[in-house]
Chimera marker file (.cmm) of the C-alpha trace (Angstrom):
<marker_set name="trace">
<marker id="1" x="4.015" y="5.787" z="11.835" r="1" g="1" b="0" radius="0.5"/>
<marker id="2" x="6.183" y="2.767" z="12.367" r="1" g="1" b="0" radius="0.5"/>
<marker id="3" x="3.094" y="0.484" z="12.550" r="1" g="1" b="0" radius="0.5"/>
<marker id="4" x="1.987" y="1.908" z="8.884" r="1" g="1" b="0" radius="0.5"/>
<marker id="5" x="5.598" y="1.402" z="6.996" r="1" g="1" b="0" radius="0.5"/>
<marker id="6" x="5.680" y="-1.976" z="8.668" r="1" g="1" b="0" radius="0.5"/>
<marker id="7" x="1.839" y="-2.982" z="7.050" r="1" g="1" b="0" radius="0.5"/>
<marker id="8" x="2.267" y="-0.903" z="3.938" r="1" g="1" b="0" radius="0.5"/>
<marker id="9" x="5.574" y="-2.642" z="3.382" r="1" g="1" b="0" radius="0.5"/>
<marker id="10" x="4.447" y="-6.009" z="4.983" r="1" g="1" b="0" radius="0.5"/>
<marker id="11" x="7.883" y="-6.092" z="6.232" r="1" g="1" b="0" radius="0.5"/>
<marker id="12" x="10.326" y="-3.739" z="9.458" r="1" g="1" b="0" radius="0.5"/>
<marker id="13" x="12.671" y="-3.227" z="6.191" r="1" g="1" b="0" radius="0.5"/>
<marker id="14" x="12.575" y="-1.539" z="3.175" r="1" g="1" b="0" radius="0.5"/>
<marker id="15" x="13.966" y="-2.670" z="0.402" r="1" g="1" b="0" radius="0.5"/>
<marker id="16" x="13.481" y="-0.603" z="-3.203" r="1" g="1" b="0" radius="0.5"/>
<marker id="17" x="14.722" y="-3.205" z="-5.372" r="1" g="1" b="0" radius="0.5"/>
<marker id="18" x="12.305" y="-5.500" z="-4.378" r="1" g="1" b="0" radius="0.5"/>
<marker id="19" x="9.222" y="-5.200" z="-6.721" r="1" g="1" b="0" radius="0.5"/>
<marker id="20" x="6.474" y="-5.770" z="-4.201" r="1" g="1" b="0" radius="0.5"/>
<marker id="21" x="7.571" y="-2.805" z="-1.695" r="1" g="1" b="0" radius="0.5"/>
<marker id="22" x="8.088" y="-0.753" z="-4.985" r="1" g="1" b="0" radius="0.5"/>
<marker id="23" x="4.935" y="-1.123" z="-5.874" r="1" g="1" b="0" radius="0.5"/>
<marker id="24" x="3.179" y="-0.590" z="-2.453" r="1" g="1" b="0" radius="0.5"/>
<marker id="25" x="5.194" y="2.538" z="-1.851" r="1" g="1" b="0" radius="0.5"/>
<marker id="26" x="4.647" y="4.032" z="-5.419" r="1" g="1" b="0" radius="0.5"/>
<marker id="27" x="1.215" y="3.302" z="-5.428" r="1" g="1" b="0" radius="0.5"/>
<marker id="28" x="0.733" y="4.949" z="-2.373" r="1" g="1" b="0" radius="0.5"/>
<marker id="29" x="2.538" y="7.530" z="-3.219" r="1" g="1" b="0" radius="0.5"/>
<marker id="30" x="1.434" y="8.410" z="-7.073" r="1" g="1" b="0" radius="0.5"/>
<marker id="31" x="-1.435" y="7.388" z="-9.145" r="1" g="1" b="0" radius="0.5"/>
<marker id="32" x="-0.779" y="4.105" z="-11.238" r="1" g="1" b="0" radius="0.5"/>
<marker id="33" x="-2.435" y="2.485" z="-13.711" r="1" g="1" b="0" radius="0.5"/>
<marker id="34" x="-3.802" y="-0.757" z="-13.441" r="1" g="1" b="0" radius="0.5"/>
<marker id="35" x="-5.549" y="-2.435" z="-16.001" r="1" g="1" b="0" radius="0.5"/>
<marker id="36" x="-8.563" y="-4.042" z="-14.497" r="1" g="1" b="0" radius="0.5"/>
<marker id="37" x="-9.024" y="-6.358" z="-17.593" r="1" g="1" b="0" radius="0.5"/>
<marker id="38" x="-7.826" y="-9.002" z="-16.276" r="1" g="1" b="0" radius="0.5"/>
<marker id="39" x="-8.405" y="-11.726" z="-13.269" r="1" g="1" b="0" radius="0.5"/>
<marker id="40" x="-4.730" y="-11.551" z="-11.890" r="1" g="1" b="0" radius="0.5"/>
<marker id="41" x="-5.207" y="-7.343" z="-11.836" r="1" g="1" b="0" radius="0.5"/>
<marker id="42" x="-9.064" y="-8.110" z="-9.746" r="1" g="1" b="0" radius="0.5"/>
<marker id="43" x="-7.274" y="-9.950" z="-6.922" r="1" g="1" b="0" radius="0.5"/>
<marker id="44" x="-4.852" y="-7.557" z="-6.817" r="1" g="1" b="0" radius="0.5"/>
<marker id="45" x="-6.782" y="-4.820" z="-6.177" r="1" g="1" b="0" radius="0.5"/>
<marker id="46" x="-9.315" y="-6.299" z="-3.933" r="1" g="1" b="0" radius="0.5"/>
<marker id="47" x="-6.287" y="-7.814" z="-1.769" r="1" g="1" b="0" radius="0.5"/>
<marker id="48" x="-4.769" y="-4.525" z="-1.728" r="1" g="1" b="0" radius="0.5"/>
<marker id="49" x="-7.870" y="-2.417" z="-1.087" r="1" g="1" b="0" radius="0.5"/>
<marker id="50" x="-8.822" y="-4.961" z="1.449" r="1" g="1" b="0" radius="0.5"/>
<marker id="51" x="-5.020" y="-5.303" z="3.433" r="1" g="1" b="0" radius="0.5"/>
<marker id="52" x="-3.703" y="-1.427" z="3.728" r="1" g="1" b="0" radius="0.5"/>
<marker id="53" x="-4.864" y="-0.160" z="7.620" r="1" g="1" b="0" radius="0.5"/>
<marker id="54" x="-8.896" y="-0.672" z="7.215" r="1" g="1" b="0" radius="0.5"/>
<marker id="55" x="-10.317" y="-0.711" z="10.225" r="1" g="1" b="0" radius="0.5"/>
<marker id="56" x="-13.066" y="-2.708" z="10.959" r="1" g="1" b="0" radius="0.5"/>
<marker id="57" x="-15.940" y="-0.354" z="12.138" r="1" g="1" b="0" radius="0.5"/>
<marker id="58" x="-18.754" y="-3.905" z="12.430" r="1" g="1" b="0" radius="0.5"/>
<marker id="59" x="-19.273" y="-7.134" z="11.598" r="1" g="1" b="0" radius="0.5"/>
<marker id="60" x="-22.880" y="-8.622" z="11.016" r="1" g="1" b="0" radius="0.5"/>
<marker id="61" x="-24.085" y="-11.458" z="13.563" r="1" g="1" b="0" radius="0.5"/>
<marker id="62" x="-23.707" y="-13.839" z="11.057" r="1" g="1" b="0" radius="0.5"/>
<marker id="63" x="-20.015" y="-12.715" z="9.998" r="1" g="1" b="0" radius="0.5"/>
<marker id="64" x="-20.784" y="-12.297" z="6.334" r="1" g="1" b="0" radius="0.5"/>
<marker id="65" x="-20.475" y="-8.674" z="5.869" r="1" g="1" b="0" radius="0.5"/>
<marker id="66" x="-17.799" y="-6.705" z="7.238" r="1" g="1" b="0" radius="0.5"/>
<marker id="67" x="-18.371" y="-2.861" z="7.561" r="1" g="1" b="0" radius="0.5"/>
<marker id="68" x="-15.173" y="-0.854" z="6.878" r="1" g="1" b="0" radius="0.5"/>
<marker id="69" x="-13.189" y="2.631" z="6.832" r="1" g="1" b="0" radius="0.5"/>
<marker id="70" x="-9.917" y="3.660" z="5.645" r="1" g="1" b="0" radius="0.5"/>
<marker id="71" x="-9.371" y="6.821" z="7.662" r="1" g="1" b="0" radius="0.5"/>
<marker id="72" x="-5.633" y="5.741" z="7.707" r="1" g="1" b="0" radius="0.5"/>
<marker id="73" x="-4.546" y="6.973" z="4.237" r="1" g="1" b="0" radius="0.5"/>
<marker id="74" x="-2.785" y="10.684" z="4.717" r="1" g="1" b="0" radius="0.5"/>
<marker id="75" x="-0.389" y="8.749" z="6.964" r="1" g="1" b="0" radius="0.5"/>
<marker id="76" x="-0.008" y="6.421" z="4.380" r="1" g="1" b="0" radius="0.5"/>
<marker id="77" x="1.200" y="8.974" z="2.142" r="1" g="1" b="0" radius="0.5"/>
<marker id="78" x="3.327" y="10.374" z="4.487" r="1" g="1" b="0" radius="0.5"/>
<marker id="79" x="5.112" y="6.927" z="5.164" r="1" g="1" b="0" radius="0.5"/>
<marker id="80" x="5.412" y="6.390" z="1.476" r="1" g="1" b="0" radius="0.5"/>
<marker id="81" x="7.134" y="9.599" z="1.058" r="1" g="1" b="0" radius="0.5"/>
<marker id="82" x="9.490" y="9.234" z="4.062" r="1" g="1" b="0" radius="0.5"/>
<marker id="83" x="10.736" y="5.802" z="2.626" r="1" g="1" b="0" radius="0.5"/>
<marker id="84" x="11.361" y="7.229" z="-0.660" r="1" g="1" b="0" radius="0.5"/>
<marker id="85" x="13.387" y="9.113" z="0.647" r="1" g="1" b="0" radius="0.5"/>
<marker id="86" x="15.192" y="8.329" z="3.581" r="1" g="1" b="0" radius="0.5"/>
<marker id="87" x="18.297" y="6.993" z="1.792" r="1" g="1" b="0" radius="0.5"/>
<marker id="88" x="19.742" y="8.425" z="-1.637" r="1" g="1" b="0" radius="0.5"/>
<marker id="89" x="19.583" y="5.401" z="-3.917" r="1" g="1" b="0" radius="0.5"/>
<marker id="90" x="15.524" y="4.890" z="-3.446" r="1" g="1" b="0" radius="0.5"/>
<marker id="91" x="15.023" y="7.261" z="-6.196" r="1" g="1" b="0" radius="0.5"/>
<marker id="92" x="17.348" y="7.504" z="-9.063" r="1" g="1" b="0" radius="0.5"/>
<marker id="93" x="16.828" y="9.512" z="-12.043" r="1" g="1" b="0" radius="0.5"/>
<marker id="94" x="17.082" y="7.422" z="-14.831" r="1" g="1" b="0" radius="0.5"/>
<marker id="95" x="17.008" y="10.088" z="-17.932" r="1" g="1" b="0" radius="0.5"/>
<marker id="96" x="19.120" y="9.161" z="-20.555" r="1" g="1" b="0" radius="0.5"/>
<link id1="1" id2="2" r="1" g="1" b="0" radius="0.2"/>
<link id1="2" id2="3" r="1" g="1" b="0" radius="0.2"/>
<link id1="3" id2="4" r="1" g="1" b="0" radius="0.2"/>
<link id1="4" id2="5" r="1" g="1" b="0" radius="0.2"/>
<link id1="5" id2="6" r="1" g="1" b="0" radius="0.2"/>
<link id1="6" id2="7" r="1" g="1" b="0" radius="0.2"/>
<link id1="7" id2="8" r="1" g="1" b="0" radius="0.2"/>
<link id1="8" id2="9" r="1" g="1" b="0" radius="0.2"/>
<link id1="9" id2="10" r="1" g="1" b="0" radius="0.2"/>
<link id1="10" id2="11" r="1" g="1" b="0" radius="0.2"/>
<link id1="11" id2="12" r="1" g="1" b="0" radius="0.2"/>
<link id1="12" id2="13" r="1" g="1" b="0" radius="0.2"/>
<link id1="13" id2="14" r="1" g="1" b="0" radius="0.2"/>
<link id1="14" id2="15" r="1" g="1" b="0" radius="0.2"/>
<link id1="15" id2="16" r="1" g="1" b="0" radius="0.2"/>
<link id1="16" id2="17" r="1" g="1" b="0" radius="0.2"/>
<link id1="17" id2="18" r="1" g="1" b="0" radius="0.2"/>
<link id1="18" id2="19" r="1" g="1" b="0" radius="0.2"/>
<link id1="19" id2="20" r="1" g="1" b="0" radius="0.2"/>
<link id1="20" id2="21" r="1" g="1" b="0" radius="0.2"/>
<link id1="21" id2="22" r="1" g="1" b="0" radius="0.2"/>
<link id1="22" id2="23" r="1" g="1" b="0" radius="0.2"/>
<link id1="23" id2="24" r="1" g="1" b="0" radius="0.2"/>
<link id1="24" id2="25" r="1" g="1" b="0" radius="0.2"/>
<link id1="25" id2="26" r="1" g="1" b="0" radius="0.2"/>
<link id1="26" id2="27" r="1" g="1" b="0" radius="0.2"/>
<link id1="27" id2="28" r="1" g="1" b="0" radius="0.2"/>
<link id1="28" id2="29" r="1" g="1" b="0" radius="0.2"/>
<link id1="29" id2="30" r="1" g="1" b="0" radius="0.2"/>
<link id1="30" id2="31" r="1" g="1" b="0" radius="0.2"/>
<link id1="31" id2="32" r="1" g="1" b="0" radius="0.2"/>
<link id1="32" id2="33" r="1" g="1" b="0" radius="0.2"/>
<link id1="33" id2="34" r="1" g="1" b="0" radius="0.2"/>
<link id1="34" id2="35" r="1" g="1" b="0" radius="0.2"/>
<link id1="35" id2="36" r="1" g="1" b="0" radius="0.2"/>
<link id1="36" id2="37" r="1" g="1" b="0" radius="0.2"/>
<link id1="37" id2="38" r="1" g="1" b="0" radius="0.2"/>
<link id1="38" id2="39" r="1" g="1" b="0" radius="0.2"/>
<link id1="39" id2="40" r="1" g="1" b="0" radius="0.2"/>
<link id1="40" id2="41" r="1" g="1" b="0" radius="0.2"/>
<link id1="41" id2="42" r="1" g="1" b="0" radius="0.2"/>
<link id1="42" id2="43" r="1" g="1" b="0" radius="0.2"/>
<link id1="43" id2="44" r="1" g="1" b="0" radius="0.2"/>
<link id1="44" id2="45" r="1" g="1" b="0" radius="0.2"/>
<link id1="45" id2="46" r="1" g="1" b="0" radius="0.2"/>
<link id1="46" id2="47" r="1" g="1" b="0" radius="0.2"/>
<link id1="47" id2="48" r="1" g="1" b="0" radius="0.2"/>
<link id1="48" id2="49" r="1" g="1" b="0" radius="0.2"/>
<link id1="49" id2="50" r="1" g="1" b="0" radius="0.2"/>
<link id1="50" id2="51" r="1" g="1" b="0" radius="0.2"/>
<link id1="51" id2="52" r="1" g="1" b="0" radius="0.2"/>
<link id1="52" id2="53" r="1" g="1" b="0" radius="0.2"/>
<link id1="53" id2="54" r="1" g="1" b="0" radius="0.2"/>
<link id1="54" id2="55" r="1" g="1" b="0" radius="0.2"/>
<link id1="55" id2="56" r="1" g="1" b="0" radius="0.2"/>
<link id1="56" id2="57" r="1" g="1" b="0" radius="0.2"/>
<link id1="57" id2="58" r="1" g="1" b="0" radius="0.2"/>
<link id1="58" id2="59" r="1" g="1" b="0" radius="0.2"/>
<link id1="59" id2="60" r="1" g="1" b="0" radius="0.2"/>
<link id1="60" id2="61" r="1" g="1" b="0" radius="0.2"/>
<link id1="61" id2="62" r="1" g="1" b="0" radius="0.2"/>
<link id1="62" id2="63" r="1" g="1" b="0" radius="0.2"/>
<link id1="63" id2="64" r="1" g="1" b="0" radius="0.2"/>
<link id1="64" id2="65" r="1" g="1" b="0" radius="0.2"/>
<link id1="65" id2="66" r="1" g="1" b="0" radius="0.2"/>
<link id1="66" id2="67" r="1" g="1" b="0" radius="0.2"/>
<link id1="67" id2="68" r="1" g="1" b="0" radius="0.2"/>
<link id1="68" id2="69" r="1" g="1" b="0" radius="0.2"/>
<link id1="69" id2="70" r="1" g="1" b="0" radius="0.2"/>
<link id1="70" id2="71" r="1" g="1" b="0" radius="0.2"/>
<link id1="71" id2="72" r="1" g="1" b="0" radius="0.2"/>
<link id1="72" id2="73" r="1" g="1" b="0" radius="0.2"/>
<link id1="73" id2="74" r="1" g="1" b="0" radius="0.2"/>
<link id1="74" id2="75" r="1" g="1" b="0" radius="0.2"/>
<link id1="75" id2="76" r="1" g="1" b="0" radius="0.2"/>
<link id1="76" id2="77" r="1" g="1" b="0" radius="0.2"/>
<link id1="77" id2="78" r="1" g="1" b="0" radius="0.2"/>
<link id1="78" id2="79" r="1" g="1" b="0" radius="0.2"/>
<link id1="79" id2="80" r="1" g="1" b="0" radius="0.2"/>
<link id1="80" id2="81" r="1" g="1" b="0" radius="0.2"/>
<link id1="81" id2="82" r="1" g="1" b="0" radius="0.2"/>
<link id1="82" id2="83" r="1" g="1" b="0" radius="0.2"/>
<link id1="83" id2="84" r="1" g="1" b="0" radius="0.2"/>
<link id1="84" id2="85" r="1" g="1" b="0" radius="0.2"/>
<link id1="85" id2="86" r="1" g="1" b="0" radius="0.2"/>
<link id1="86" id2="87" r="1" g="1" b="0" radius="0.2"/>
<link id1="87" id2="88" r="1" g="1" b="0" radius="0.2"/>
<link id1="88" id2="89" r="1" g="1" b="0" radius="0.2"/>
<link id1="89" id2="90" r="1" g="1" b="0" radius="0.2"/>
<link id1="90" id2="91" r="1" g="1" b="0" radius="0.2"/>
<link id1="91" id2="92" r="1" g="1" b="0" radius="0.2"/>
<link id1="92" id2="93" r="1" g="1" b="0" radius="0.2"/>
<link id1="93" id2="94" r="1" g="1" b="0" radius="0.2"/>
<link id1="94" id2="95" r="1" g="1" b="0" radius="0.2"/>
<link id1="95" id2="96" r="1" g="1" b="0" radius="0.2"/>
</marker_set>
C-alpha cells in the first residue's frame, strides 16, 4: 500500500493543495472529465495511463512493443481514499 501512495502521488508526502497530487488522487478516486480535444490533454492521458503501477507482462525482441496489465487499480482506489482522508482539511466542503 505504501509503494502505491508513493507512485500514485510520485512523492512519500501528500500534500492536497498541491494541484498535481489533487488531481492524481481525485482522478483515482472519481470520474473526471477530460477533454481529449486537445494535444496538452493527449500527453496527459497517455503519461498517466502509461505511469500508474502497469506491470510489464513482455517486451518484443526488438523492444518496440511493450505488452501491459494494470491489475493494480482496486488498491489504487483504496490509497486514494485513505489519503483523502487521513487528515481533516483534505476535504472541505465548500457550499456556500
Amino acid at each position: 500500500m505504501l509503494l502505491a501512495e508513493q507512485k500514485l502521488i510520485h512523492s512519500t508526502t501528500f500534500k492536497a493543495k498541491t494541484e498535481e497530487q489533487a488531481l492524481a488522487v481525485l482522478s483515482q478516486r472519481f470520474a473526471l472529465y477530460i477533454a481529449f480535444g486537445s494535444p496538452e490533454a493527449a500527453e496527459f492521458m497517455d503519461l498517466a495511463i502509461s505511469s500508474y503501477m502497469r506491470i510489464c507482462l513482455s517486451v518484443t525482441s526488438d523492444g518496440s512493443w511493450h505488452y501491459t496489465s494494470y491489475p493494480s487499480e482496486p488498491i489504487l482506489s483504496c490509497v486514494a481514499a485513505s489519503l483523502l482522508y487521513r487528515k481533516a482539511g483534505n476535504i472541505v466542503d465548500c457550499r456556500p
